[in-house]
N, C-alpha and C positions, 0 to 999 in steps of 0.2 A: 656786606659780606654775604657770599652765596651760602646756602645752606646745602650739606652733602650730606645724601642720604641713601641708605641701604637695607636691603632685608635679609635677616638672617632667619634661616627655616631648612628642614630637611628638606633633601629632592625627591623624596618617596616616602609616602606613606599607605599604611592597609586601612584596605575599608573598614569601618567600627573604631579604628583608635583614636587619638585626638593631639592634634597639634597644635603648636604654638608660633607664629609667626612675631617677630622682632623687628621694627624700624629705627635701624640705629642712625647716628647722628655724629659726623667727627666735632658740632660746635656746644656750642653751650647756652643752652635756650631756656627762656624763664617761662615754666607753666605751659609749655606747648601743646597742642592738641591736635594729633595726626588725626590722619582721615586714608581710609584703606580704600584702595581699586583693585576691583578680578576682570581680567581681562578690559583694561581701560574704563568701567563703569565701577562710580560709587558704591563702598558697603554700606546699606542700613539695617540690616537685619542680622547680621554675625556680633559676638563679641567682643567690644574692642576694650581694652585696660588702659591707660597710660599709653605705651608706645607700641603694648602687644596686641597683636586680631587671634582670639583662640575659639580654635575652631572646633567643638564637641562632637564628638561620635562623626568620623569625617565618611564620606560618600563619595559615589564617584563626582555627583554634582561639583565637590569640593577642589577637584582636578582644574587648573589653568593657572592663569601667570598674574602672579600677585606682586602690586607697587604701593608706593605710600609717600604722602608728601604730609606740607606743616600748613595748617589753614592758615590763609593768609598770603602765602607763597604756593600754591597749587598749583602753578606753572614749574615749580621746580619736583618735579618726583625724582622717586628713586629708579635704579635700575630694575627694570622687572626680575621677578624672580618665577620661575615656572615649578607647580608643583604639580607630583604625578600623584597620582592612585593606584594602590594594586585591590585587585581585588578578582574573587573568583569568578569561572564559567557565568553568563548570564545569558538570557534568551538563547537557548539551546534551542534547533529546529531541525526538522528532517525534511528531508525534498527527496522525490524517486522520477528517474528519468530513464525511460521517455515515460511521460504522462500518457495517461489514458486505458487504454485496453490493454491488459497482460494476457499473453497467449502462451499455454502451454508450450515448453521448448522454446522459448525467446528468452532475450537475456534482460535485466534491469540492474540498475547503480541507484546504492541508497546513498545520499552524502550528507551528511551533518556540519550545520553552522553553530559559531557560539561568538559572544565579545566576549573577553580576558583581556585582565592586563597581569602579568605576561600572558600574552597569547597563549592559546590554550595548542598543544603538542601532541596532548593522549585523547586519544578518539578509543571507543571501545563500544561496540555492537552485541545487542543481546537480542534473543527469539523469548516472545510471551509465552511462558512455561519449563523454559530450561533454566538449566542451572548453574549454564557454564556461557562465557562470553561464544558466539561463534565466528569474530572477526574483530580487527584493529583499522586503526585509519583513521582517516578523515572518511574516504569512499570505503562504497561496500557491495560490492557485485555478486550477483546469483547468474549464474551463465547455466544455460537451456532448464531452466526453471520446471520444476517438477511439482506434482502434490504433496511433497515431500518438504515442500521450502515455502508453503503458504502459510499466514499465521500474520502476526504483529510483532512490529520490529522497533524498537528504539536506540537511542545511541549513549551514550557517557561520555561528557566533554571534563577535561581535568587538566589543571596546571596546579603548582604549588599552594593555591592559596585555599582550595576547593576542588569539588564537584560537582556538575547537576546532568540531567537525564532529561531526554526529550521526552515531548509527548508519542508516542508510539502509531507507528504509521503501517495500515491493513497492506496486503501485499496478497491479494485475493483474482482468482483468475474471472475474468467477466466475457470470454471468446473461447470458444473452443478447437482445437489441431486438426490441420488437415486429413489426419490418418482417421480421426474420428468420422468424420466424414466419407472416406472411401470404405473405413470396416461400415458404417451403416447402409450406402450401396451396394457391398457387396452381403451384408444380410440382407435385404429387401430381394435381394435378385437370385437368393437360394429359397427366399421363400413364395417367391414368384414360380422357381422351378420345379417344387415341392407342390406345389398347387395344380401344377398343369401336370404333374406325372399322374397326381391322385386323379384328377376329374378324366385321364383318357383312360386310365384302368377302370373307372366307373362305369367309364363310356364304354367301352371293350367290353364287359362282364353284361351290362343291357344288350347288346346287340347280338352276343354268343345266346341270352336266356331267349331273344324272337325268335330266333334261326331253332331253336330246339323243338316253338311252338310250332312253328307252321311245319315241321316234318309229323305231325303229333295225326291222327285221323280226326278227320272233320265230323263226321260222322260214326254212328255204333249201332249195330243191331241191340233195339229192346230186350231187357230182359225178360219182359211181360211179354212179348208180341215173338211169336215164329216164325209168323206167316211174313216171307218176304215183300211183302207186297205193303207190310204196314213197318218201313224201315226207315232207319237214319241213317241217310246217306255216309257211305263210308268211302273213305279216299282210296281209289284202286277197284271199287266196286265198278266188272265191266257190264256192258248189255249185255252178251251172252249168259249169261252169268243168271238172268233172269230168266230170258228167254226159255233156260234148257229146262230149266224150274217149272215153266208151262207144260212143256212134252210130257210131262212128267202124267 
């Protein structure tokens, strides 16, 4: 006579509770000693009772598809039974794209991953130091990004069972904007203009104080000496000027 067998077990259970899996039997068997498989391999390390497998403080490990036959007859199992886990958000992670260098005024998408079971729905975005969410989603876009939007960002993944919160991911600028670069051209090239006005005014101010010198007399009559004859030449001093001094 074939032996019919079956297992009776919820289809869902939450992670931490504990369940009882049942290998029933329509015949009538003396002393029998089932033997449980997960996913087609032997259990030796769960608890087994008589015809129950009970499963303590379940995990998601505990998730797959559970049969049970009669030793002896181990060709005859039962029909699998598939058991799910729920449980909350886990490995929560952030990615930002495009990788690499953030330039002021460019845009970036933060997106957050998580496992759920049920998949996780509420995505929720927070800024290191506020106080209030600053976006929903799974994605999370900063469009022409400013000083304004730098800082560290993490996410909150959440379905019914839980919550958990990524590690928090920098969003720092490492390049700096074109325009930075043209106002520092055009400062270098007011201070370039600024230097050549000062040095021709300097230039201008020496060349008016020569032209003053050389109109100036070269020459002076002594204070001590009268007698033109013992003179310092003086600019415009003519010969006559001597001469008539002899007549004299």
């Amino acid at each position: 006579m074939a032996v019919e067998l079956h297992v009776e077990a919820p289809e869902e259970v939450t992670e931490g509770e504990t369940a009882d899996l049942t290998c029933k039997t329509t015949c009538s068997l003396t002393d029998p000693t089932f033997i449980w498989y997960k996913d087609g391999r032997p259990l030796t390390t769960k608890t087994i009772k008589n015809n129950q497998l009970h499963l303590q403080t379940v995990s998601i490990e505990d998730a797959g598809s559970y049969s049970c036959a009669v030793r002896g007859s181990q060709h005859l199992r039962s029909t699998a039974h598939s058991l799910r886990v729920r449980y909350p958000p886990k490995s929560v992670s952030l990615s930002i794209s495009p990788s690499g260098e953030i330039v002021e005024g460019s845009s970036v998408t933060l997106t957050c991953s998580s496992d759920g079971n049920p998949p996780v729905k509420i995505y929720t975005w927070f800024k290191e130091g506020g106080t209030s969410p600053v976006g929903s989603g799974q994605n999370y876009s900063i469009i022409s990004i400013t000083a304004d939007h730098t800082g560290l960002y993490y996410c909150e993944a959440q379905n019914e069972h839980g919550a958990q919160r990524s590690a928090g991911v920098p969003v720092f600028f490492t390049g700096y904007p074109v325009i930075l670069y043209v106002a520092l051209g055009v400062g270098l090239c007011m201070i370039a203009v600024f230097l050549t006005v000062v040095l021709w005014r300097f230039s201008e101010r020496w060349r008016k104080r020569e032209d003053i010198n050389t109109d100036q007399p070269i020459y002076s009559v002594s204070s001590r000496y009268q007698d033109p004859f013992i003179l310092n030449p003086v600019v415009g001093l003519q010969w006559s000027d001597v001469t008539d001094y002899c007549k004299v």
